[in-house]
C-alpha positions in Angstrom: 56.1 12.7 -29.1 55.4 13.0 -33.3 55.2 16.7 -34.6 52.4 18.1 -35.6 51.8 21.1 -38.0 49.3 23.2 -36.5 47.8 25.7 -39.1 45.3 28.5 -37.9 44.3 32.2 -39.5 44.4 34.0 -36.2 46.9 33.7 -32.9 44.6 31.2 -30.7 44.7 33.5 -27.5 43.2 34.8 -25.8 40.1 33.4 -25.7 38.2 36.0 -26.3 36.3 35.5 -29.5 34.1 32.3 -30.4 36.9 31.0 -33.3 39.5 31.4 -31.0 38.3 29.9 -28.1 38.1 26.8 -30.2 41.1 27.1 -31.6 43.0 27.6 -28.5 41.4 24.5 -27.1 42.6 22.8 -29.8 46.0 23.8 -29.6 46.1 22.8 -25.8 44.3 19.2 -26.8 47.2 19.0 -29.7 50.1 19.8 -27.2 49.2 17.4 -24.9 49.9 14.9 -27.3 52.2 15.8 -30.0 55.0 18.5 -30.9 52.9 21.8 -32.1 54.9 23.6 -34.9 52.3 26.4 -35.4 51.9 28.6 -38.5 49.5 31.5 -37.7 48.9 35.4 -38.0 48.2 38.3 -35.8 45.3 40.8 -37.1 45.3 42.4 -33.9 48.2 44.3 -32.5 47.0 44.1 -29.0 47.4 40.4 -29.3 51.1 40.3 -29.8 51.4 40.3 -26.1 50.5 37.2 -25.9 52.9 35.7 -28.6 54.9 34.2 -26.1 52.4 32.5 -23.9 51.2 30.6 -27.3 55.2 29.9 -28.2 55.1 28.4 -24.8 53.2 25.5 -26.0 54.9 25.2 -29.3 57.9 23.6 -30.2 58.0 26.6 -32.8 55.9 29.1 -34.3 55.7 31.3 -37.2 53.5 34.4 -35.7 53.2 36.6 -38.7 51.7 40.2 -38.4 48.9 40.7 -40.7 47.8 44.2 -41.3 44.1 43.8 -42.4 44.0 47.3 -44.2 46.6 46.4 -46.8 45.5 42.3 -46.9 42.5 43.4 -47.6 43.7 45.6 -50.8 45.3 42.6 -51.4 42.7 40.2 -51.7 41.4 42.5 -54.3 43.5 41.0 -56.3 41.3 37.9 -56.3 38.9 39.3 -58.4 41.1 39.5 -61.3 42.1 36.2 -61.3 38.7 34.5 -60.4 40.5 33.5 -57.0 38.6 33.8 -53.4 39.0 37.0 -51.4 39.1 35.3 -48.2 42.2 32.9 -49.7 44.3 35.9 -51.1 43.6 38.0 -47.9 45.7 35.3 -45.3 48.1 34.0 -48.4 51.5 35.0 -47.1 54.8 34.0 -49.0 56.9 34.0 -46.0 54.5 31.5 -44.3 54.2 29.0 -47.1 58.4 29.3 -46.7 58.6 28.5 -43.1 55.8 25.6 -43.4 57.6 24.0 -46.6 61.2 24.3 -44.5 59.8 22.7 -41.1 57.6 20.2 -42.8 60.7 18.5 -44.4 63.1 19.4 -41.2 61.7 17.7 -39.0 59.6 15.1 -40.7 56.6 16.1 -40.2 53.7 14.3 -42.0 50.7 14.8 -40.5 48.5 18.5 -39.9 45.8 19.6 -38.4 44.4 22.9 -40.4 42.0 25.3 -38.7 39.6 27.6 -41.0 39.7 27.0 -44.9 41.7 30.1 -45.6 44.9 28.1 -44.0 44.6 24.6 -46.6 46.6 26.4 -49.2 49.8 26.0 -46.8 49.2 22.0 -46.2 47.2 20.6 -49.2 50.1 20.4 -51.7 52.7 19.4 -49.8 53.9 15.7 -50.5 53.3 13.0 -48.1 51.7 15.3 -45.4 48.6 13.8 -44.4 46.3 16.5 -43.1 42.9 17.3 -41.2 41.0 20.6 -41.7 38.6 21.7 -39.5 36.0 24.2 -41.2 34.0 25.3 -38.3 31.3 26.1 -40.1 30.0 26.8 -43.8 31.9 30.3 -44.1 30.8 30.1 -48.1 27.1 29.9 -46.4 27.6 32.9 -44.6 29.2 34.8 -47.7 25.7 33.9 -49.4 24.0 35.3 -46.0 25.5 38.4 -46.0 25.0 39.1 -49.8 21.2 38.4 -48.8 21.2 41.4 -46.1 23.2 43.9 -48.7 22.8 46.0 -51.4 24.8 45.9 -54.8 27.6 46.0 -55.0 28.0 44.4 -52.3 25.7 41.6 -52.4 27.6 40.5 -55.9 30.9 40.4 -54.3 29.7 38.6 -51.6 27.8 36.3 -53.2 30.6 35.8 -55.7 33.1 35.1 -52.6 30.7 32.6 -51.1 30.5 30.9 -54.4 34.4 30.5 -55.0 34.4 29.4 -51.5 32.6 26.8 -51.3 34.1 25.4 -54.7 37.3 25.9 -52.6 35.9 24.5 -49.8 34.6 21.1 -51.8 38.3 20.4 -53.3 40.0 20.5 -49.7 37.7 18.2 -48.2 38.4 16.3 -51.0 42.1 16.2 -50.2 41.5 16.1 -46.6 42.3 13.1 -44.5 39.1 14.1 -42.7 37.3 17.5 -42.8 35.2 19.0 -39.4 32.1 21.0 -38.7 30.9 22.3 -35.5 27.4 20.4 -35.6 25.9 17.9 -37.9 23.9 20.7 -39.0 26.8 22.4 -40.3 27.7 19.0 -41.9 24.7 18.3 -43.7 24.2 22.3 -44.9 27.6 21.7 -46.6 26.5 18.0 -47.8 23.7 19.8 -49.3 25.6 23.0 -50.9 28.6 21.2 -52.1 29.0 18.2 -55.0 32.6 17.7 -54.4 33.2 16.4 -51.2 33.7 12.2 -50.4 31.2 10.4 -47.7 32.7 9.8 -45.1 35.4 12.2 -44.6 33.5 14.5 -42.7 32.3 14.8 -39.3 30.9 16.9 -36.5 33.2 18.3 -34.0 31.4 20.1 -31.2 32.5 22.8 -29.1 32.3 23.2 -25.4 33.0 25.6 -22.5 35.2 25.7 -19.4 32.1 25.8 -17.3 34.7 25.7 -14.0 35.7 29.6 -15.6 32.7 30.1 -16.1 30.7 29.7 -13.3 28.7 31.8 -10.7 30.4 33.4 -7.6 28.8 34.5 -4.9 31.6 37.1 -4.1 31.6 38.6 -7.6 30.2 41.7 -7.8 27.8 43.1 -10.1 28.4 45.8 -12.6 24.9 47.1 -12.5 24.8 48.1 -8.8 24.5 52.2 -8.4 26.1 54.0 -6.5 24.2 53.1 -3.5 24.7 49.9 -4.2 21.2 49.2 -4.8 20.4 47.8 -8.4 19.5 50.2 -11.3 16.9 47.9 -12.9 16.7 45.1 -15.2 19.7 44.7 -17.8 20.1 42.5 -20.8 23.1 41.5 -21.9 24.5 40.9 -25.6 27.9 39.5 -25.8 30.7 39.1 -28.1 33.4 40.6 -30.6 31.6 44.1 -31.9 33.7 44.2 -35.5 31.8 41.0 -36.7 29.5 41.8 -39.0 26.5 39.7 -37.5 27.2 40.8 -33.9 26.9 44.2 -35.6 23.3 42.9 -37.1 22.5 41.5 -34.0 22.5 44.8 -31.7 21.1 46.8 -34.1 18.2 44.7 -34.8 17.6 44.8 -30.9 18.2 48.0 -30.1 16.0 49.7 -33.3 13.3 46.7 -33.2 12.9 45.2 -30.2 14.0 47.3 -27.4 11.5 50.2 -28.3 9.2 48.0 -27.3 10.7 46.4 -23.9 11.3 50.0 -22.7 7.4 50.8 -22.9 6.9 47.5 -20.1 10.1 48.1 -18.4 11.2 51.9 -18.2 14.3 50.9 -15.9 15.4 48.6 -18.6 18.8 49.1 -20.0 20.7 47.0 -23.0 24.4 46.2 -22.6 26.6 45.4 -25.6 29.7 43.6 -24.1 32.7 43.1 -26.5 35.6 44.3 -28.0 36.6 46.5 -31.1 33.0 47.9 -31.1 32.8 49.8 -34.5 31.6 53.2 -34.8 28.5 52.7 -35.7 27.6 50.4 -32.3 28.9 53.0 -30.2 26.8 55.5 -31.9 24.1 53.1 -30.7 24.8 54.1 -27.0 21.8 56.1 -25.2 20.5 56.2 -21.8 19.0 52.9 -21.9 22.0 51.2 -24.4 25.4 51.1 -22.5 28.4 50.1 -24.7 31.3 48.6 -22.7 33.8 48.2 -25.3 36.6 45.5 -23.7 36.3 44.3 -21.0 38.8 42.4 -18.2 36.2 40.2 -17.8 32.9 39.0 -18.9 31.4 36.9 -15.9 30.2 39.5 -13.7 27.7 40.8 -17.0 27.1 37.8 -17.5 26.3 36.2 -13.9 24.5 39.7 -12.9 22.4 39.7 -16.4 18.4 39.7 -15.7 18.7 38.1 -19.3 20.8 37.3 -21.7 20.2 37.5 -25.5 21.6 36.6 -28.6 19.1 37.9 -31.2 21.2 36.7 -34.5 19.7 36.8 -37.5 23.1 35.3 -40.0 24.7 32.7 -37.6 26.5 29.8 -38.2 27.0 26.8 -36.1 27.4 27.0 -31.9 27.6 30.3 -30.7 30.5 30.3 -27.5 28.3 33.3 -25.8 25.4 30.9 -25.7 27.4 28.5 -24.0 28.9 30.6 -21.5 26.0 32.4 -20.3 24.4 28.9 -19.6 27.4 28.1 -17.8 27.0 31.2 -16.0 23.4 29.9 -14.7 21.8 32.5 -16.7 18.8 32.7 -18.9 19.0 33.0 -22.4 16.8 33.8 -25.0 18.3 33.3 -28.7 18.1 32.7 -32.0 16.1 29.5 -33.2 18.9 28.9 -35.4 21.4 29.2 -32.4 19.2 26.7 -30.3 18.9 24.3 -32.7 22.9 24.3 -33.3 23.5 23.3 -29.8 20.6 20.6 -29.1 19.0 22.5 -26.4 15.5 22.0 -25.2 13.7 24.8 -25.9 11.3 26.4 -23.7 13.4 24.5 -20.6 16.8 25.1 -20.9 17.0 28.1 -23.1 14.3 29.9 -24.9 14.0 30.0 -28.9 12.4 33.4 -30.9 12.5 34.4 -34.4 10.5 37.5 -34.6 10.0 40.8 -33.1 7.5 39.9 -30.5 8.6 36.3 -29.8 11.8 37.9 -28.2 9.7 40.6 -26.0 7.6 37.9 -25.5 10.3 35.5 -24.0 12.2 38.8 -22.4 9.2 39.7 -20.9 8.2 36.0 -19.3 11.4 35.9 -17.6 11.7 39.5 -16.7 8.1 39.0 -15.1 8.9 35.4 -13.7 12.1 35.6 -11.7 11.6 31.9 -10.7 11.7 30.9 -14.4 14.6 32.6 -14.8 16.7 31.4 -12.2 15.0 27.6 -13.0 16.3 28.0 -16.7 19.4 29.3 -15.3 20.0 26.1 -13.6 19.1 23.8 -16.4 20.7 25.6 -19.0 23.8 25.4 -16.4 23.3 21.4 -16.1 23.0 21.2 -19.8 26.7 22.3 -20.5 27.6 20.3 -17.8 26.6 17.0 -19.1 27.0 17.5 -22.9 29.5 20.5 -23.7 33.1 19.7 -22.0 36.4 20.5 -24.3 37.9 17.3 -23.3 35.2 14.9 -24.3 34.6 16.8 -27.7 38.2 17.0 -29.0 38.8 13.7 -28.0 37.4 13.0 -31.4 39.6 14.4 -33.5 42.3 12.1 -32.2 41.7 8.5 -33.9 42.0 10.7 -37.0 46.0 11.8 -36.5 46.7 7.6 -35.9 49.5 6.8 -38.0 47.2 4.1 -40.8 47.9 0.8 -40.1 49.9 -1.1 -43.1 47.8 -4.0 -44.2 50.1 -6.9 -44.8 48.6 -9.6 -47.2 49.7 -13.2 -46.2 
C-alpha cells in the first residue's frame, strides 16, 4: 500500500465530538487503503488513553500534547504579527520536524489535511501533493461569534475570522482539492472568499453508524424513577458543553424557551448531555434542568428522549447529534439552519424553528401527538439510512489521492 500523511488538530477518538467523529471515520476510510503516518495533538488529557488504539491503525504517529492554557497565550502572539490566532495556537515546532523527516523517509507525496489550522505543516513542502478538508467555514463562524459579543471581543473575533478566511482562500489555492461538509458550506465560502480556483472544491458529507446507533428494546431508560415508572417528558440536548455554541444553544433554551414549556408541561425536565460542561452550564442545573456531564453512553438519552432538540443559533454545516438522534428513531426539532445542512424534509422527517414560539410550538405538537413523534422517529430513522452512510460519503474523497495520470503526446 502508498503512505499517506494524515494531518488532524485533535487525536480522532473517541468519537465523541462532531469534528472527531469525522475525522476518525476518515482515518479508518484512509487505513483501509493506504499507510497512515499521522501528525496530530491531544488537548484533552483524558484522551491519551486512547493513543494507542489510534497508533493501531497508523504505521506511525506523532501524538503531541497540547496544553490549551499556554497555546492559547501563545497564539497571542498573532496579533503582533498580523498572523491568525487559530494558526499560532496548533503551530508546533516539533511537529513540523517529524512531518518534514517522515515525508522525505519514506517518500511520501501525497496528504490528506483535516481542519485549516493543520495546512501550515503540508502546504510548503515540495512535491507533496495534498487534500485539505475544511469542514466548514471556521472564518464564518469567527464572524458569527463577534456578532453575539461585546468589544473587545467582537474585534478579536472578527479580526480572527478575517485573517482566516484570507488563510483559508491561499490553501485552497494550493490544495489539490479542498472539502466542505455541504454544498452549502461550499457556496458560503465561494461567496466569502476571492481567492480560491473553481473546481477544486467539493462537498464531502458526513454520516452516522446508524447500526451504533440504533434502538434497543432491552436498553433501559435513564428517566425511569425509582419505581420504575417514568418521571414525565424529557428533552434532550446533546453534545460537547465547552463549545461555545453548545453553550449558546442551552442557554437560549433553558432562559427563553423552557419557561414557557414548563407552564404546558409541569413534569417537563431539560437534559444537557455532554462532556466538559463549563461552569456556567452547570450553574444552569435546577429541578427541571438536569446536567449529566460525561456520559458512557449517549443512546439510552437519546432512544428514551420524548424529544430531542438542537436549538443553535451559530452553527455551521451538519450537526453529528442531528444525525444520531434520527438514527436513534427519535424526533427532532432543530435549527432551520441545521435542517437545511442535511437536506431533510421539514415538517416529515425532522421539524425546523427559528424563534421562541416556533420551538414550543413544534415541542408542544409532538409532546401532545405521540403518534407524530414516533412517525417522525421512523422517517427521520429511514432518512439516514438511505442518504447518510460513512462508506458511501468518503468514498469521494478517493479519486482525489489517484496518483495523476502522465499524459504522453504521440
Amino acid at each position: 500500500m502508498r503512505n499517506l500523511l494524515y494531518l488532524v488538530h485533535r487525536l480522532p477518538y473517541p468519537p465523541n465530538k462532531g469534528d472527531k467523529v469525522r475525522s476518525y471515520n476518515l482515518l479508518k476510510h484512509l487505513s483501509s487503503q493506504y499507510n497512515i503516518f499521522l501528525g496530530t495533538f491531544v488537548d484533552d488529557s483524558d484522551d491519551l488513553k486512547y493513543a494507542d488504539f489510534v497508533k493501531n491503525l497508523c504505521v506511525d504517529a506523532h501524538i503531541e500534547k497540547l496544553n490549551p492554557f499556554f497555546s492559547k497565550i501563545r497564539s497571542v502572539a498573532g496579533l503582533l504579527n498580523n498572523n491568525s490566532l487559530t494558526l499560532t495556537y496548533y503551530r508546533s515546532a516539533s511537529l513540523e520536524k517529524w512531518v518534514s523527516h517522515v515525508v522525505e523517509k519514506n517518500n511520501i507525496d501525497i496528504a490528506v489535511v483535516f481542519s485549516s489550522a493543520m495546512a501550515q505543516y503540508a502546504s510548503d513542502i515540495p512535491n507533496l501533493r495534498f487534500l485539505v478538508d475544511f469542514v466548514d467555514v471556521d472564518s464564518a463562524k469567527w464572524t458569527e461569534y463577534a456578532n453575539r459579543h461585546r468589544w473587545p471581543m467582537s474585534w478579536l473575533y472578527r479580526r480572527e475570522g478575517r485573517l482566516l478566511l484570507r488563510y483559508e482562500g491561499e490553501i485552497s489555492k494550493k490544495a489539490e482539492h479542498s472539502f466542505f461538509v455541504t454544498e452549502n458550506e461550499v457556496n458560503l465560502f465561494k461567496s466569502l472568499s476571492f481567492d480560491f480556483s473553481e473546481g477544486k472544491i467539493s462537498a464531502l458529507n458526513n454520516g452516522v453508524d446508524a447500526e451504533y446507533f440504533s434502538p434497543n428494546k432491552l436498553r433501559i431508560s435513564p428517566y425511569l424513577s425509582s419505581s420504575k415508572e417514568s418521571i414525565g417528558h424529557s428533552i434532550v440536548f446533546t453534545g460537547a458543553m465547552d463549545y461555545w455554541p453548545n453553550i449558546d444553544a442551552v442557554f437560549w433554551f433553558v432562559n427563553e424557551i423552557l419557561p414557557k414549556l414548563s407552564e404546558k408541561y409541569p413534569q417537563l425536565c431539560f437534559y444537557i448531555v455532554g462532556r466538559n460542561p463549563s461552569s456556567a452550564v452547570l450553574d444552569l442545573a435546577s429541578d427541571t434542568v438536569i446536567v449529566t456531564g460525561t456520559v458512557s453512553d449517549v443512546r439510552p438519552y437519546l432512544q428514551h428522549a420524548s424529544v430531542v432538540v438542537a436549538p443553535l443559533r451559530v452553527a455551521r454545516g451538519i450537526q453529528n447529534k442531528i444525525l444520531e438522534a434520527m438514527a436513534m428513531a427519535r424526533a427532532v426539532v432543530a435549527s432551520a439552519t441545521c435542517v437545511d445542512a442535511i437536506n431533510a424534509r421539514a415538517d416529515k422527517e425532522i421539524f425546523a424553528a427559528e424563534s421562541v414560539d416556533d420551538f414550543v410550538l413544534k415541542i408542544s405538537m409532538l409532546l401532545d401527538t405521540p403518534d407524530l413523534a414516533k412517525e417522525m422517529g421512523r422517517a427521520g430513522r429511514l432518512k439516514v439510512l438511505e442518504s447518510y452512510s460513512w462508506t458511501a460519503h468518503l468514498m469521494g474523497i478517493d479519486k482525489y489521492l489517484d496518483i495523476p495520470e502522465i499524459q504522453y503526446v504521440l
